[in-house]
C-alpha positions in Angstrom: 0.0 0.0 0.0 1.3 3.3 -1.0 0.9 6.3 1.7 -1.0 9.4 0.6 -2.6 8.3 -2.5 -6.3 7.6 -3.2 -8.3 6.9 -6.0 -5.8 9.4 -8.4 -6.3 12.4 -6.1 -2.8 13.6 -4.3 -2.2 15.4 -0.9 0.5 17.7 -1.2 0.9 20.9 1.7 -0.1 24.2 1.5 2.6 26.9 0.6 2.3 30.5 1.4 3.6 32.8 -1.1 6.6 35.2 0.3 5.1 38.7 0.9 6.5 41.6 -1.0 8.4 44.8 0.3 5.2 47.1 0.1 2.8 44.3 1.8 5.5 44.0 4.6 5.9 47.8 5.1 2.0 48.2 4.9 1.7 46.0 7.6 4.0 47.7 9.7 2.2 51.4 8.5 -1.3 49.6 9.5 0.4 48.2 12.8 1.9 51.7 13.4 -1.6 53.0 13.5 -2.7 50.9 15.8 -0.4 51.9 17.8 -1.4 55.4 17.2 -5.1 54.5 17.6 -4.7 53.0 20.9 -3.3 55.3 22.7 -3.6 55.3 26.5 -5.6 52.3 26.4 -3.2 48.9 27.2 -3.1 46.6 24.4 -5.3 43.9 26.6 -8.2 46.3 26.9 -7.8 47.1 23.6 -7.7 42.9 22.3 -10.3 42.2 25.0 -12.6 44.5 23.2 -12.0 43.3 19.6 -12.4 39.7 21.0 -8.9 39.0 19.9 -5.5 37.8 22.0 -3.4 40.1 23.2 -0.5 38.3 21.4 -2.3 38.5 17.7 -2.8 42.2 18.7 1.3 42.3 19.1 2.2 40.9 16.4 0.1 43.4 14.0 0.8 45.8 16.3 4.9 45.0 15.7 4.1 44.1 11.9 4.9 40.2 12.4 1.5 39.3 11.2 1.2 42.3 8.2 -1.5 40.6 6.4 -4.2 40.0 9.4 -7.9 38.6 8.8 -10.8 40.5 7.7 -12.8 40.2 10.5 -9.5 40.5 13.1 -9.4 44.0 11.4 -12.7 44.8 11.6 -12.7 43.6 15.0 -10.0 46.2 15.7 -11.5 49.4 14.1 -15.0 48.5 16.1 -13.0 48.7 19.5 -11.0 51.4 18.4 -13.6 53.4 17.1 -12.1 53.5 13.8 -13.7 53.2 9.8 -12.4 50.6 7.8 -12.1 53.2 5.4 -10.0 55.3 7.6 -7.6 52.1 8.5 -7.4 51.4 4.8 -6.7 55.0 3.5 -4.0 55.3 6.3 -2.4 52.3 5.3 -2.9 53.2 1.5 0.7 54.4 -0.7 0.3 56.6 -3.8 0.7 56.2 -7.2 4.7 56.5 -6.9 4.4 53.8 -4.3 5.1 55.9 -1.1 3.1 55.7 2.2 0.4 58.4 2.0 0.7 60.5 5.6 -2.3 60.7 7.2 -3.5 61.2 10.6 -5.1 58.5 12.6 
């Protein structure tokens, strides 16, 4: 019996494409803004409210998870009081391809 085959259909893993320089560095703009966004508030208050950990909230926060989930952002702009659109236009880069300053 051969491992990992069935009926002509194969198992092979999942592989997740390398992020580019501009997803990393808007990651670390959107995590920035977070930052920014939270303020005063500790970042457990601030993950307790969007339902999330306080470790996931790190990571974004420190741009080691630049590409986070839909509803984790969404999550995130309901605590903080925030638009989407107003977390996606700060994280947005012109047509030259540099970060677009705006205020949080």
């Amino acid at each position: 019996m051969v491992p990992n085959t069935y009926t002509g259909i194969s198992i092979t893993g999942m592989v997740r494409v390398p992020l580019s320089p501009q997803e990393r560095q808007r990651g670390e703009r959107f995590g920035a803004l977070l930052r920014r966004a939270r303020g005063d508030r500790s970042m457990v208050d601030v993950a307790a409210a969007a339902g999330v950990s306080a470790e996931t909230l790190r990571k974004i926060e420190t741009g080691r998870a630049p590409t986070p989930a839909f509803f984790t952002v969404a999550a995130l702009a309901h605590a903080l009081h925030m638009s989407l659109d107003e977390l996606a236009a700060a994280c947005a880069e012109d047509a030259d391809g540099d970060a677009q300053i705006l205020s949080a």
